[in-house]
N, CA and C of each residue as an Amber inpcrd file, in Angstrom:
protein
   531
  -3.3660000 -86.8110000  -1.0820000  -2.5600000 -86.5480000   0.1000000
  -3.3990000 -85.7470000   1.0900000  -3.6450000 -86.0560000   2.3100000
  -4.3960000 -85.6500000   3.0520000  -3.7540000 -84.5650000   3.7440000
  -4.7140000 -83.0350000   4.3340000  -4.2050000 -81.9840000   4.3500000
  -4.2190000 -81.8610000   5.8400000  -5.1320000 -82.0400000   6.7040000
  -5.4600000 -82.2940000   8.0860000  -4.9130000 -83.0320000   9.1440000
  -4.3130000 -82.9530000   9.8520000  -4.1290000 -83.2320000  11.0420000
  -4.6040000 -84.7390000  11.2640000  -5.7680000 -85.0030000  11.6710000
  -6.6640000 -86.2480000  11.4330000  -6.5860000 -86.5950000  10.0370000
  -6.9070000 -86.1360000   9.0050000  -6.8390000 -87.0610000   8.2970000
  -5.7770000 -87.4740000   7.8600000  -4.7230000 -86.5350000   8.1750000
  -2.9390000 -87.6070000   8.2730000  -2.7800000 -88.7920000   9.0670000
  -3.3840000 -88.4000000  10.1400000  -3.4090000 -89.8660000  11.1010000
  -4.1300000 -90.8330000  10.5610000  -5.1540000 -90.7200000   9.9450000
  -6.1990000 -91.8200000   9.1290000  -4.9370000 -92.4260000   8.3330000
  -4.4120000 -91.2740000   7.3760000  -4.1580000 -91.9280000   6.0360000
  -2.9690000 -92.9070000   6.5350000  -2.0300000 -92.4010000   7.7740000
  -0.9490000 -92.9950000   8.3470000  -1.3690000 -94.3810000   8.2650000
  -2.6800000 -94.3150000   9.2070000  -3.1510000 -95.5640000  10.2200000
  -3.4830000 -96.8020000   8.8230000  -4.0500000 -95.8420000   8.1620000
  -4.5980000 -97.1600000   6.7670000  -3.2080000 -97.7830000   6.2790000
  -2.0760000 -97.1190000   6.0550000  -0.6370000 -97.8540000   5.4330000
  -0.0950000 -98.3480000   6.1880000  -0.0500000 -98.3270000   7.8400000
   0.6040000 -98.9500000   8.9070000  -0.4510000-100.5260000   8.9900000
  -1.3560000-100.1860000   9.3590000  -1.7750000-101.5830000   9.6410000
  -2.3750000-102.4550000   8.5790000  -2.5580000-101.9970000   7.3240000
  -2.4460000-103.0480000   6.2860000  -1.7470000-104.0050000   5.8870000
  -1.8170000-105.1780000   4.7950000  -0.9840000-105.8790000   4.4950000
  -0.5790000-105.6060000   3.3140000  -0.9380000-104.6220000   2.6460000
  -0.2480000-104.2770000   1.5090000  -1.0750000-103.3060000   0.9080000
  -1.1090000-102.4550000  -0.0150000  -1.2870000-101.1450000  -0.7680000
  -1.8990000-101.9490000  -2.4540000  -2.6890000-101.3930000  -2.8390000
  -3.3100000-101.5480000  -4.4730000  -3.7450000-100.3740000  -5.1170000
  -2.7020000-100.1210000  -6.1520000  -2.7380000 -98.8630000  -6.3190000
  -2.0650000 -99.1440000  -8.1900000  -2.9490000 -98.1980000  -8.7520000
  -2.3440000 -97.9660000 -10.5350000  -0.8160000 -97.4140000 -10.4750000
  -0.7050000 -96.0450000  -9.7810000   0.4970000 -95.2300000  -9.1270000
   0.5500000 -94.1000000  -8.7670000   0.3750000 -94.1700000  -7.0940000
   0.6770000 -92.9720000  -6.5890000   1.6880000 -92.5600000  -5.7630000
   1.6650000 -91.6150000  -4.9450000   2.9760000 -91.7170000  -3.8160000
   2.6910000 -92.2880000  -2.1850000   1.3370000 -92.7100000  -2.6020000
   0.7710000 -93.7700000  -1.4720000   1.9210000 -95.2010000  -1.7420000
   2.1340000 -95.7250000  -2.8050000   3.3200000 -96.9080000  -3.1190000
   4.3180000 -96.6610000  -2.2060000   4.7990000 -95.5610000  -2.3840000
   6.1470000 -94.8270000  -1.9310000   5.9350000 -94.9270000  -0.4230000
   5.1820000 -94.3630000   0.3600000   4.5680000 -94.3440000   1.7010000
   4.5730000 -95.4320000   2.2780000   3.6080000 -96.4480000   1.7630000
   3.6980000 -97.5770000   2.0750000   4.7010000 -98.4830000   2.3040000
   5.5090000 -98.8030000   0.9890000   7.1020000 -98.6060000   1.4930000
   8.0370000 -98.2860000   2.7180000   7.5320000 -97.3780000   2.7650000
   8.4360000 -96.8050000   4.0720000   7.7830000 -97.1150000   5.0140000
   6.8160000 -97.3860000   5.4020000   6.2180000 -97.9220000   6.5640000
   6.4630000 -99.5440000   6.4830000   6.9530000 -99.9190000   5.3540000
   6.7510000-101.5110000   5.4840000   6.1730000-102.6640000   4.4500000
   5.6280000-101.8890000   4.0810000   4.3130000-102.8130000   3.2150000
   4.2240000-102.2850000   1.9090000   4.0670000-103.7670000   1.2870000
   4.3390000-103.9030000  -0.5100000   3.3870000-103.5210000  -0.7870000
   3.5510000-102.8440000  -2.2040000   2.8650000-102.2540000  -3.7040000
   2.1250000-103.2030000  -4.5640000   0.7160000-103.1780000  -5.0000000
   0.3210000-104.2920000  -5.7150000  -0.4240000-103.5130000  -7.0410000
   0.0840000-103.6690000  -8.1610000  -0.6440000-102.7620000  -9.5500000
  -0.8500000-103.6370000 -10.2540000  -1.8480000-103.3730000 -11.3280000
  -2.1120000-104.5590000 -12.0060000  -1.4150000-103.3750000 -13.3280000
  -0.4350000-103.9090000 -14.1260000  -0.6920000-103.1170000 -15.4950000
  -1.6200000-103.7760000 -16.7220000  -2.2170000-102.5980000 -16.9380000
  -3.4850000-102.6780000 -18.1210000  -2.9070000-101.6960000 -18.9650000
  -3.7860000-101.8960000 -20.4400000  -3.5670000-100.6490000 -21.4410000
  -4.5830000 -99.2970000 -21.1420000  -5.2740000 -99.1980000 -20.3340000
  -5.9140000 -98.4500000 -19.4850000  -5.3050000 -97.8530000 -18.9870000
  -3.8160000 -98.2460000 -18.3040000  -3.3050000 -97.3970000 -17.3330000
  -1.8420000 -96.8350000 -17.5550000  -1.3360000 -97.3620000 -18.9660000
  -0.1720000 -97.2740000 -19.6800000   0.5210000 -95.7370000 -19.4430000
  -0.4110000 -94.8550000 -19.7190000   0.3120000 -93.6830000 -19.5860000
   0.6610000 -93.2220000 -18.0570000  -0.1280000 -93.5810000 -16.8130000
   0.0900000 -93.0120000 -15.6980000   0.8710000 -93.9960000 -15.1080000
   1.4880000 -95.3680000 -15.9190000   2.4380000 -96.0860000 -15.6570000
   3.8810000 -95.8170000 -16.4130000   3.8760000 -96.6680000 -17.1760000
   5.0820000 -96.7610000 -17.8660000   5.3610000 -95.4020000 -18.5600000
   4.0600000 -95.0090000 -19.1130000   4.1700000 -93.3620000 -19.1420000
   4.9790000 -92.7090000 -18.7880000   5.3170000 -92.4960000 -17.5510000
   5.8620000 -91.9560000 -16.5520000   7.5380000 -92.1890000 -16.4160000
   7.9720000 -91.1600000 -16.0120000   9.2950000 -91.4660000 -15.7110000
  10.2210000 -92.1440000 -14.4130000   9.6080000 -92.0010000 -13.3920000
   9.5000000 -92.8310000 -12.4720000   8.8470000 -94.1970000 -12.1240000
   8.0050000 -94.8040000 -12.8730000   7.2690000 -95.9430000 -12.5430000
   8.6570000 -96.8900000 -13.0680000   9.7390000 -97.0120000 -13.6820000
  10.3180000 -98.6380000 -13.8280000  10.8870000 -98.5290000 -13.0340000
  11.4720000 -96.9790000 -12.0070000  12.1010000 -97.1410000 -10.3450000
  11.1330000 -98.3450000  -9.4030000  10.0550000 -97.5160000  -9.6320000
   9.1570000 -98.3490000  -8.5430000   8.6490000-100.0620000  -8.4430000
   9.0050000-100.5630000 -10.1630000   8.9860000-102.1030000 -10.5280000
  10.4770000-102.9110000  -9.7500000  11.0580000-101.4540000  -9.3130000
  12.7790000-102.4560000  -9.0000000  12.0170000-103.7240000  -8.3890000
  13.0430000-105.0080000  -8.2830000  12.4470000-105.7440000  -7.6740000
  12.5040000-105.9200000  -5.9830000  11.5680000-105.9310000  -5.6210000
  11.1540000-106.2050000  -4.3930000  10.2570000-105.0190000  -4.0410000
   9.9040000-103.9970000  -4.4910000   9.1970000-103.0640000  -4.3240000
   7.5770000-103.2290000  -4.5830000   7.6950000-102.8550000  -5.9710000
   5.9740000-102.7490000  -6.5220000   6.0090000-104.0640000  -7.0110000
   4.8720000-105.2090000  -7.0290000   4.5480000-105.7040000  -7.8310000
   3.4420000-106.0570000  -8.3070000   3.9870000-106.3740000  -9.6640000
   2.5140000-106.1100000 -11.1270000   2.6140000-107.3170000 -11.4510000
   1.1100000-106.8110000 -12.3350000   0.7340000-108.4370000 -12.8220000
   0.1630000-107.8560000 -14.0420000  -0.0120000-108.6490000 -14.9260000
  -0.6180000-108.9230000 -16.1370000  -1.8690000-109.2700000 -16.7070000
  -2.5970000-109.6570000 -15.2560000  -4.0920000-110.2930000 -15.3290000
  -4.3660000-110.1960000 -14.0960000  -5.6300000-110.2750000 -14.1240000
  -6.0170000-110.1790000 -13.3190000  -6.1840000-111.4710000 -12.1150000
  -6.5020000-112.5810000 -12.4800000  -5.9300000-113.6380000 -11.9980000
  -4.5510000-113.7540000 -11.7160000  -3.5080000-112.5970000 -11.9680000
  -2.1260000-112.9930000 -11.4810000  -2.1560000-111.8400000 -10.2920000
  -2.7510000-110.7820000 -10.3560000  -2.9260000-110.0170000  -9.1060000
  -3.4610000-110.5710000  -7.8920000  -4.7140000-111.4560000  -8.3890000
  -5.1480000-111.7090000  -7.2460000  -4.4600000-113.2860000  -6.5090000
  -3.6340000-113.7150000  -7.2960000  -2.4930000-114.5530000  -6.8640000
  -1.8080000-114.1900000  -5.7290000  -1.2650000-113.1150000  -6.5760000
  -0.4120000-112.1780000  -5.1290000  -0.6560000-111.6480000  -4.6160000
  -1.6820000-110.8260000  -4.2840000  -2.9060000-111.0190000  -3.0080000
  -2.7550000-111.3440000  -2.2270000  -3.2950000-112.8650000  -2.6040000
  -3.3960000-114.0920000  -1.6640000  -1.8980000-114.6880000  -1.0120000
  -1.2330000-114.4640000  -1.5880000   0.1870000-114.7830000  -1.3440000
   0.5990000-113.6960000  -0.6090000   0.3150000-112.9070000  -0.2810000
   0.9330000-111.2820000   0.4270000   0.1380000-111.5000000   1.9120000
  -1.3350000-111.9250000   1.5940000  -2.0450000-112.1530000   2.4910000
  -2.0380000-113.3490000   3.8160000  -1.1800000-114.4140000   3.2310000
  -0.9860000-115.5080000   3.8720000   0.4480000-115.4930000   3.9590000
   1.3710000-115.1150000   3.6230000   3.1740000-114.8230000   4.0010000
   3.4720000-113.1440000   3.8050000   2.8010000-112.1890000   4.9030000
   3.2580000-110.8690000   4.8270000   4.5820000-110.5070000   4.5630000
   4.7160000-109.5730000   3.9740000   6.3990000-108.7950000   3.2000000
   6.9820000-108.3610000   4.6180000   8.2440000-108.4360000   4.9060000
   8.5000000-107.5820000   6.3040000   9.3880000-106.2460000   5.3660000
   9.7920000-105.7110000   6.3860000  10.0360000-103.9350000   5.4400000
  11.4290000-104.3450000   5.2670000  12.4460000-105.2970000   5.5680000
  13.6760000-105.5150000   5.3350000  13.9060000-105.5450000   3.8310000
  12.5740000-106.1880000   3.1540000  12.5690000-106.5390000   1.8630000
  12.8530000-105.4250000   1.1270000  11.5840000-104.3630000   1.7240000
  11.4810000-103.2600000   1.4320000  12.5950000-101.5320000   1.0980000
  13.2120000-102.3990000   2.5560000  14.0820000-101.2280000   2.9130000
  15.1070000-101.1780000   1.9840000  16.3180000-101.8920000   0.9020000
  17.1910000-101.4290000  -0.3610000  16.4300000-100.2840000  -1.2410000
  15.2450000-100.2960000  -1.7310000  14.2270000 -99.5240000  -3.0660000
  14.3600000 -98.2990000  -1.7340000  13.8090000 -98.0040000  -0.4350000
  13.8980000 -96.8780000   0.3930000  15.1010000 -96.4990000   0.5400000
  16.2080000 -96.8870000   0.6120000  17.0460000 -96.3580000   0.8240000
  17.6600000 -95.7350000  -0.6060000  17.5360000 -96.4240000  -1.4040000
  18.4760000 -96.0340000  -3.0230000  17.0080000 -95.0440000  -3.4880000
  15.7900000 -94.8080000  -3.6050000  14.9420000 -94.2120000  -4.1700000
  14.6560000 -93.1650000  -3.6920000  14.2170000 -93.3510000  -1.9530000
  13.3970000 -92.3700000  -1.4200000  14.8270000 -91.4210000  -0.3450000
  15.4200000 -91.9090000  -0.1640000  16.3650000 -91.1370000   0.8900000
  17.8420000 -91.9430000   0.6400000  18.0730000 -91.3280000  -1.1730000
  19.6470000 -92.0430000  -1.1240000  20.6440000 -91.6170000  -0.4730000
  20.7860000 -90.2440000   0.1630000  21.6260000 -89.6170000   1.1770000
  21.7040000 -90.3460000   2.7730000  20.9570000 -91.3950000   2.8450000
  20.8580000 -91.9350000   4.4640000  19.7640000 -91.6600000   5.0970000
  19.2740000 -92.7090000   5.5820000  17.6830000 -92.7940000   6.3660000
  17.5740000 -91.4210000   7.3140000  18.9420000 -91.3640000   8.2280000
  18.7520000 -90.7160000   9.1240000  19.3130000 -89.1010000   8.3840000
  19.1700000 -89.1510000   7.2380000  19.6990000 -87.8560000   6.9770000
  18.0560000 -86.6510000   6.4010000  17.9870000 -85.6950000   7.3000000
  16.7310000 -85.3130000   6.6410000  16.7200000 -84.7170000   5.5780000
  15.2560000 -84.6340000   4.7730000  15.7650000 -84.5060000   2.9250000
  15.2210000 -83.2170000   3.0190000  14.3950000 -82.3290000   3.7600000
  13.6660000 -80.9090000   3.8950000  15.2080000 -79.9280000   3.2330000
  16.3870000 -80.2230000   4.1100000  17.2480000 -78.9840000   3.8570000
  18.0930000 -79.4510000   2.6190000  17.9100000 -80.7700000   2.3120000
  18.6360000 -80.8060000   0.8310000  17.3180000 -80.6080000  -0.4260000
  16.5190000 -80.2140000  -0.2200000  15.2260000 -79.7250000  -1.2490000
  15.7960000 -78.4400000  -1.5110000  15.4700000 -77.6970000   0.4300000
  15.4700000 -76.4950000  -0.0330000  17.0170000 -75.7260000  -0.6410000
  18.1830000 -76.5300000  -0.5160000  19.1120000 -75.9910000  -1.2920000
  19.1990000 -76.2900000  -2.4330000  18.4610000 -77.1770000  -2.9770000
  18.7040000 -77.6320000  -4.6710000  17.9210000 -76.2940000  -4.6690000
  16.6930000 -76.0050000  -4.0980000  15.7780000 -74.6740000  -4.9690000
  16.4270000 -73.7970000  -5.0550000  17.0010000 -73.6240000  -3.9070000
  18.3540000 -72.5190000  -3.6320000  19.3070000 -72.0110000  -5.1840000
  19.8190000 -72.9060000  -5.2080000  20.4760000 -73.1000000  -5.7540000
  20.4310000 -72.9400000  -7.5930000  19.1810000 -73.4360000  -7.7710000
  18.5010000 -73.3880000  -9.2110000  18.2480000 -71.6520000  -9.4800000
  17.7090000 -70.9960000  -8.5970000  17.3110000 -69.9980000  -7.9630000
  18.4530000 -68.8100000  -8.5330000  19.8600000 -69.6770000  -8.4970000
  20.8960000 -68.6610000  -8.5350000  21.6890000 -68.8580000  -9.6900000
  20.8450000 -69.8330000 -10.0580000  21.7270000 -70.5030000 -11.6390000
  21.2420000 -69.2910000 -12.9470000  22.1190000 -69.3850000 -14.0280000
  21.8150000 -68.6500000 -15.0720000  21.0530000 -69.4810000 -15.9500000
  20.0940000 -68.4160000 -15.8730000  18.8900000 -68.8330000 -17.0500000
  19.0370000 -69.5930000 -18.1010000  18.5140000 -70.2860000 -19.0200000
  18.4220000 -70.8350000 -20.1260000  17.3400000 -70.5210000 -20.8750000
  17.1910000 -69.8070000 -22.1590000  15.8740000 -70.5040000 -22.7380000
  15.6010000 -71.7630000 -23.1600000  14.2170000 -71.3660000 -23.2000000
  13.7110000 -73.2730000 -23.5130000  13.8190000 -72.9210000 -25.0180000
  14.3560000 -74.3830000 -25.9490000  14.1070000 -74.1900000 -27.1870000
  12.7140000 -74.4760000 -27.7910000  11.9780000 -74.6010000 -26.7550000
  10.3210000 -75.4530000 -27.4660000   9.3640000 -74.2310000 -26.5680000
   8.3180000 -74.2720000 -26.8960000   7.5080000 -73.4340000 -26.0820000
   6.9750000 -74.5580000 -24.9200000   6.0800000 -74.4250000 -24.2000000
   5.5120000 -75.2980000 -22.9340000   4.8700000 -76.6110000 -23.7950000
   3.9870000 -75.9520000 -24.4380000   2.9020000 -77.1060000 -25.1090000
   3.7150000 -77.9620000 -25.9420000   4.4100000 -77.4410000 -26.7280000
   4.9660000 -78.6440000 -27.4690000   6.3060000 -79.5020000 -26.8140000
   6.8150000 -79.3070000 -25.1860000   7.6980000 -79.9990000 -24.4940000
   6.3040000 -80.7610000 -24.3370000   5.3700000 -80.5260000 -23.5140000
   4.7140000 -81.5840000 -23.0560000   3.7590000 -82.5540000 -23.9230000
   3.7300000 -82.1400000 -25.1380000   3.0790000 -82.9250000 -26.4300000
   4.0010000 -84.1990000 -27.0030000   5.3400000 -83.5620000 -26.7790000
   6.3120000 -84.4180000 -27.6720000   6.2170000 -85.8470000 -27.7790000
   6.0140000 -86.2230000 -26.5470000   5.6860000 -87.7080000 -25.8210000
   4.8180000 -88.3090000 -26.8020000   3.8390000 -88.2360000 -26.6680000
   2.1140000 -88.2770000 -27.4750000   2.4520000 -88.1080000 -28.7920000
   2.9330000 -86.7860000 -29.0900000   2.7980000 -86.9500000 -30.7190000
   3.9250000 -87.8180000 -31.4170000   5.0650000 -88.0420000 -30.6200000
   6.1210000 -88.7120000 -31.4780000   5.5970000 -90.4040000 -31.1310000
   4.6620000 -90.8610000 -30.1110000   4.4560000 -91.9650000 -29.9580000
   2.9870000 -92.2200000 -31.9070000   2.1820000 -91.2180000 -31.4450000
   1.9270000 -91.1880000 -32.5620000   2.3310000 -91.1790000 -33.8730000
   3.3110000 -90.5120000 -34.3620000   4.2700000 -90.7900000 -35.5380000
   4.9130000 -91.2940000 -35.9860000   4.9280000 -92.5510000 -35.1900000
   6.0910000 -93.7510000 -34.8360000   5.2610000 -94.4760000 -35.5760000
   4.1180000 -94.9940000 -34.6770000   3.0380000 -95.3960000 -34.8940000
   2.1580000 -95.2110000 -36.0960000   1.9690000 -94.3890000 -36.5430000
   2.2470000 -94.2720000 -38.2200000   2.6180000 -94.1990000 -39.0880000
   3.9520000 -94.1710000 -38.9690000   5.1180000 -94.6900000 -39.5340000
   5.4090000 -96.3100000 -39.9450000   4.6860000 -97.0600000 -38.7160000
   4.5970000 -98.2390000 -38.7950000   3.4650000 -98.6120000 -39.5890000
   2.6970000 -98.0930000 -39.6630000   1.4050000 -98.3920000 -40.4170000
   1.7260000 -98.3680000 -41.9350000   2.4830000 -97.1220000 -41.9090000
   2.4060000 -96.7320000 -43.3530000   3.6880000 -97.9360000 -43.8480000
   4.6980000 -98.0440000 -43.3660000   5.7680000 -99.1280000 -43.3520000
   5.1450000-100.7340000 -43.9620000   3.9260000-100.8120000 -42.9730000
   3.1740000-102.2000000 -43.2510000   2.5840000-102.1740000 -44.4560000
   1.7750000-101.2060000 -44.7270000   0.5260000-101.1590000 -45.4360000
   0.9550000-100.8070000 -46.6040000   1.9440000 -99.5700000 -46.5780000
   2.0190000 -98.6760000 -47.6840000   1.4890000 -97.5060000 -47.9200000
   0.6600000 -97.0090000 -47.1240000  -0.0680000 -96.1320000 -47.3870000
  -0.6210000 -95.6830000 -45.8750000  -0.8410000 -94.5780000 -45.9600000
  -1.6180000 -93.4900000 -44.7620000  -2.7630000 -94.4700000 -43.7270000
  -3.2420000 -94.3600000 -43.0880000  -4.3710000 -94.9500000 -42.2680000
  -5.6300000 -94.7270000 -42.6990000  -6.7050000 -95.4480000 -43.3800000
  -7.9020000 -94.8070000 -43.9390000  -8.2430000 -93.8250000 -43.0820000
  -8.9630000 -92.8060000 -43.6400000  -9.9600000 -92.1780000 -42.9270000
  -9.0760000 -90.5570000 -42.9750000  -7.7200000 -90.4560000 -42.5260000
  -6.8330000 -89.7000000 -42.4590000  -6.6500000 -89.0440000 -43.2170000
  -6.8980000 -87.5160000 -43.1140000  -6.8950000 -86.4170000 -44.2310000
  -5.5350000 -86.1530000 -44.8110000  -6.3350000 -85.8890000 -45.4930000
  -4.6280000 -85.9260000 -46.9420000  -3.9080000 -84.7540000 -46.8750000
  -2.7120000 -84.6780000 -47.0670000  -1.6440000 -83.6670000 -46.8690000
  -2.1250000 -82.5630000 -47.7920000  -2.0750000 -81.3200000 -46.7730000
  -2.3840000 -80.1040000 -47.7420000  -1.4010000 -79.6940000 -48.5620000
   0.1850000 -79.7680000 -48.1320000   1.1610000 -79.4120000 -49.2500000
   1.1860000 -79.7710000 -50.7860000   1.3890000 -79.4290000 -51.4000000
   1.5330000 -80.0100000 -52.5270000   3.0400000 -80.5940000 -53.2300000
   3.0000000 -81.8970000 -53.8000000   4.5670000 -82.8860000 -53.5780000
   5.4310000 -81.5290000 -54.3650000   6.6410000 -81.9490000 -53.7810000
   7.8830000 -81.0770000 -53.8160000   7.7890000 -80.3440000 -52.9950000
   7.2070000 -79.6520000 -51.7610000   7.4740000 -78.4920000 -51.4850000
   7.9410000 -79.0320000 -50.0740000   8.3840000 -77.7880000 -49.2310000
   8.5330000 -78.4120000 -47.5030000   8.2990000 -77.1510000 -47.0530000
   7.7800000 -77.2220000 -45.9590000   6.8750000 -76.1200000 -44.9170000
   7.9500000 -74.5610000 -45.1130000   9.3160000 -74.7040000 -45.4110000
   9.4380000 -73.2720000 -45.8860000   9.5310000 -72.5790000 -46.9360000
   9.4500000 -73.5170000 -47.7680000   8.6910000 -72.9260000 -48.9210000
   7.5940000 -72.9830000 -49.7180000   6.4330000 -73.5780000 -48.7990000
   5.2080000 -74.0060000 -49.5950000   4.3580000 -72.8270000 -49.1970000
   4.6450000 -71.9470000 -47.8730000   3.9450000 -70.4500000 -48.3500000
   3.7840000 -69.7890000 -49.1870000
């Protein structure tokens, strides 16, 4: 996101007069959008986590918004197809209105931010039941445990290579101290 004066006008000028945006996922998609002009991602297993990963990216697949491809020969399909029958923003404009400004185009979103902060601001605390690291691990490690779960499901047994449980059988973590 550009911080400058000029280089806001650059970054403006590059999403206004293009024919479309190619992007893994950023809030350049989103931008673009609102100026008019379609989203083009290719999904790979390369890019899984900063896609589908994410909690917002199957908003941005709604249809008529972003679109993905599977290969790379299907990206550059639609490309060429984006390139020779441009998107007009009508297409565009349902995903802007329900995503980016569901309160109404003409309604500005600055003073409904700053009262949600407001507002959070004045709410009663909660503790977290997890510490930081393990909210943001959970993802990862339970995709992992799944995932070996399945292995062990198939196979029968642990994943070679994988160090062997230090407990010893019968016990469980509060009483194997």
């Amino acid at each position: 996101m550009p911080l400058f004066d000029a280089s806001k006008a650059d970054y403006f000028d590059s999403l206004f007069h293009c024919e479309g945006v190619v992007a893994v996922n950023t809030t350049g998609m989103i931008e673009a959008g609102i100026v008019g002009r379609t989203s083009f991602t290719l999904l790979a297993p390369e890019f899984a986590a900063t896609q589908s990963g994410t909690v917002h990216f199957e908003h941005l697949t709604s249809p008529g918004f972003l679109r993905t491809a599977t290969t790379v020969e299907e990206h550059h399909r639609q490309l060429d197809s984006e390139l020779r029958q441009p998107s007009n923003a009508q297409l565009l404009e349902p995903f802007i209105k329900e995503f980016v400004r569901p309160r109404g185009l003409d309604v500005p979103a600055t003073p409904i931010v700053v009262n949600a902060i407001e507002e959070l601001g004045h709410s009663r605390r909660v503790a977290a039941s997890d510490g930081l690291v393990p909210r943001l691990l959970r993802r990862a490690l339970d995709r992992y445990v799944i995932s070996e779960a399945g292995n062990v499901a198939r196979d029968g047994q642990p994943a070679k290579g994988k160090r062997p449980s230090l407990r010893t059988p019968g016990t469980t973590p509060s009483n194997s101290a």
